[in-house]
C-alpha positions as CSV (number, residue, x, y, z in Angstrom):
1,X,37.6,3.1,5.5
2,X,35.7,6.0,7.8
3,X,32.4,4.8,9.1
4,X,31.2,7.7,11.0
5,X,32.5,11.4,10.9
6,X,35.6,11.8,13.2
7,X,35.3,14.3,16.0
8,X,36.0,17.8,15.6
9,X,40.2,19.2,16.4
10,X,41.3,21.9,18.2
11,X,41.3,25.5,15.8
12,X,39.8,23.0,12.9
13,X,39.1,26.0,10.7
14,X,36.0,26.2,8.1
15,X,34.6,23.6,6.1
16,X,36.7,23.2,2.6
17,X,38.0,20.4,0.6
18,X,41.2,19.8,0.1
19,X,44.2,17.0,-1.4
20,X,47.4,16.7,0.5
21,X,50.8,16.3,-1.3
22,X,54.3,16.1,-1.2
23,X,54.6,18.2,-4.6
24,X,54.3,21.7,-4.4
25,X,53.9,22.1,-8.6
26,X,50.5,21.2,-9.2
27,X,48.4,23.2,-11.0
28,X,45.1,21.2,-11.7
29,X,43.7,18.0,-10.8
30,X,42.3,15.7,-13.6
31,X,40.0,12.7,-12.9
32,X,42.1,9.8,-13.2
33,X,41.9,5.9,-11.6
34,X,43.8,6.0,-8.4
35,X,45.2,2.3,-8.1
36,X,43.5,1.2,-4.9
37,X,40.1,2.3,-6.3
38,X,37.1,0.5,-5.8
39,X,35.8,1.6,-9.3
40,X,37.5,2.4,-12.4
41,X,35.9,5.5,-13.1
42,X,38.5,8.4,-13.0
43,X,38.0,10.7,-10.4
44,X,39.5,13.6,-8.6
45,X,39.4,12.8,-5.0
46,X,39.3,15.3,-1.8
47,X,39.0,15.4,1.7
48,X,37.1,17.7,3.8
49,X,38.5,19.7,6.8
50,X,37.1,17.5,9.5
51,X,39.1,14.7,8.2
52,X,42.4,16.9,6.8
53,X,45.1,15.1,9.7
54,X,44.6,11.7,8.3
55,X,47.1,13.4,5.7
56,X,48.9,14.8,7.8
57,X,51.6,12.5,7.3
58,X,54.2,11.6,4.2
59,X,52.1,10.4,1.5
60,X,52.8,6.3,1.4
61,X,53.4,6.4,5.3
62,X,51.5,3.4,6.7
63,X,48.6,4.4,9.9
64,X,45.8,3.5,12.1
65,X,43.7,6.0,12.9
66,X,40.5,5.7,15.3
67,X,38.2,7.8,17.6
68,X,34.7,7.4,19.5
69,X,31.6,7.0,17.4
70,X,27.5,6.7,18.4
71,X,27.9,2.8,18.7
72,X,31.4,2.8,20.5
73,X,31.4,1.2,23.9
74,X,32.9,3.0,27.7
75,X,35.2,0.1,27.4
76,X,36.3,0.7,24.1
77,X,36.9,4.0,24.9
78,X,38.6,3.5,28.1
79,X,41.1,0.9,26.6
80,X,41.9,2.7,23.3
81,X,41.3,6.5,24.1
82,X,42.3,7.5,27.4
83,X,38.7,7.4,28.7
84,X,37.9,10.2,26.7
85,X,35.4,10.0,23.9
86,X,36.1,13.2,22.1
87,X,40.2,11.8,21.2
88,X,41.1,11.3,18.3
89,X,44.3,8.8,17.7
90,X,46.8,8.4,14.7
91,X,49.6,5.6,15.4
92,X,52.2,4.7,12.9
93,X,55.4,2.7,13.4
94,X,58.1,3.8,14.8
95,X,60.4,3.5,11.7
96,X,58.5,6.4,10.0
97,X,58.6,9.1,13.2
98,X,61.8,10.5,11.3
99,X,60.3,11.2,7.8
100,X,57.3,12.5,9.7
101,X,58.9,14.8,11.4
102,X,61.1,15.8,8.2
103,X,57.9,16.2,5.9
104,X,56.8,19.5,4.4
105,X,53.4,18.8,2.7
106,X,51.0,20.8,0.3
107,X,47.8,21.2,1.3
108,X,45.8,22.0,-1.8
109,X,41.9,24.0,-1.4
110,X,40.1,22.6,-4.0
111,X,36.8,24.5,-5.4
112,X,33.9,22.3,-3.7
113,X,31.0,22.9,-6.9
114,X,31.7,20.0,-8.6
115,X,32.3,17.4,-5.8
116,X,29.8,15.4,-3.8
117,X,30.4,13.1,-1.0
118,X,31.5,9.9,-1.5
119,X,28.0,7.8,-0.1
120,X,30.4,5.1,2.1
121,X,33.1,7.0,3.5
122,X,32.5,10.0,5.1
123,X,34.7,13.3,5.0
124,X,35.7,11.9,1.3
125,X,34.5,13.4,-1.9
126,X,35.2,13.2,-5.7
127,X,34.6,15.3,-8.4
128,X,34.2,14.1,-12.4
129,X,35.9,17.4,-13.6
130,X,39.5,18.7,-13.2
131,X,39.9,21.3,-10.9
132,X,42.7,23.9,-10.4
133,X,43.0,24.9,-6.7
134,X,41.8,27.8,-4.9
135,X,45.0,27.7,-2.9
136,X,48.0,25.9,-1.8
137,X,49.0,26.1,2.2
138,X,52.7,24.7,2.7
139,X,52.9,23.0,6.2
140,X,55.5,21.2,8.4
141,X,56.1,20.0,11.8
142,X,53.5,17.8,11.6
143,X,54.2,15.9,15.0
144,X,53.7,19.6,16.4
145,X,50.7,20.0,14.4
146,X,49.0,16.8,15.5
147,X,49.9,18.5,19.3
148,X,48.2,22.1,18.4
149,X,45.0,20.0,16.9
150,X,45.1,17.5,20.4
151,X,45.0,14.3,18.0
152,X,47.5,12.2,19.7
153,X,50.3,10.9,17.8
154,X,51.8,7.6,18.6
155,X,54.1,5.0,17.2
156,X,54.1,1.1,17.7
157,X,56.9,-1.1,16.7
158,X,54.5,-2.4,14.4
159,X,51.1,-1.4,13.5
160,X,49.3,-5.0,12.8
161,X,48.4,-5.9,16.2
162,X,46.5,-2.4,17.3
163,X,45.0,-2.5,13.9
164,X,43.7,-5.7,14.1
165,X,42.6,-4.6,18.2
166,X,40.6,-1.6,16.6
167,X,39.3,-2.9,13.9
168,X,38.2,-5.8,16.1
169,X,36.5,-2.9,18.6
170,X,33.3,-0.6,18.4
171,X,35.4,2.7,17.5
172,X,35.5,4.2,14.4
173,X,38.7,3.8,11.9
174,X,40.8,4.5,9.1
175,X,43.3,3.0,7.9
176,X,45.8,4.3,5.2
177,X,48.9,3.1,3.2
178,X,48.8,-0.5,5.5
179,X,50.2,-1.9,2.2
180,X,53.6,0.1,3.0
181,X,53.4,-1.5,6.9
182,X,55.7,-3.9,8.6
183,X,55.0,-7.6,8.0
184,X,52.1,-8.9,10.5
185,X,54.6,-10.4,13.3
186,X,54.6,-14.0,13.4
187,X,53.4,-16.3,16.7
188,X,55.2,-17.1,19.2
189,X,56.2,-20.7,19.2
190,X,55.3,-20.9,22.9
């Protein structure tokens, strides 16, 4: 979950709101209960520009994402970003870097009258009536994406133990898919 806004990428474009997918043959969104929602009213769910490269990735592919917010610390930011408070950083595991860099995704404008933001998690927003999209932008090379945008893209054996550092931390987060992650790795018997 997003608790602050995440900082602005490089050539971000206009504000818009958008769903990301794998299938290039949708032609309208109906509400419906997406099975790790909070509430069981049907939705149709989007995500603003601002926060479009945490789909940049295959759609189940487990990551951790994090960046500076108002109440993150200098050493916070020094261990986790570089030193730099304006980075933004995806990580997933290593096992996935091939069908990221294979994935061609969707990226679907959706008309923004009948959305509203979604009150906890910023750069989310949901809309009560089904939508057909404005516009569909096929994209690929998402490692060389991530590059143009300067969000660094990294990948970790496994992602339990930099999740549980960040979340642990004063930076901002989100975490998506960690269902589809690695096992947490066990302790050592030392």
């Amino acid at each position: 979950m997003i608790r602050a806004a995440a900082p602005p990428y490089r050539d971000e474009g206009p504000h818009a709101l958008w769903h990301v997918s794998e299938d290039r043959t949708i032609t309208r969104f109906a509400p419906h209960r997406a099975p790790t929602a909070v509430t069981d009213e049907p939705l149709v769910w989007a995500v603003d520009t601002r926060h479009l490269p945490l789909y940049w990735f295959p759609r189940d592919c487990p990551r951790c994402t994090f960046w500076a917010g108002p109440r993150t610390t200098a050493a916070d930011v020094e261990r986790f970003l570089e030193g730099r408070r304006e980075l933004r950083v995806h990580v997933i595991e290593e096992g996935w870097l091939a069908r990221v860099r294979e994935a061609h995704l969707y990226l679907y404008r959706l008309p923004a009258e009948s959305f509203t933001q979604d009150g906890e998690t910023l750069g989310y927003w949901m809309s009560r009536a089904t939508v057909e999209p404005l516009e569909v932008v096929e994209i690929d090379d998402l490692a060389g994406r991530h590059a143009a945008a300067g969000i660094v893209l990294r990948a970790e054996a496994n992602l339990w133990p930099l999740w549980d550092a960040v979340i642990g931390s004063t930076l901002e987060f989100s975490g998506i898919r960690l269902r589809n992650a690695l096992g947490r790795p066990q302790p050592s018997a030392t």
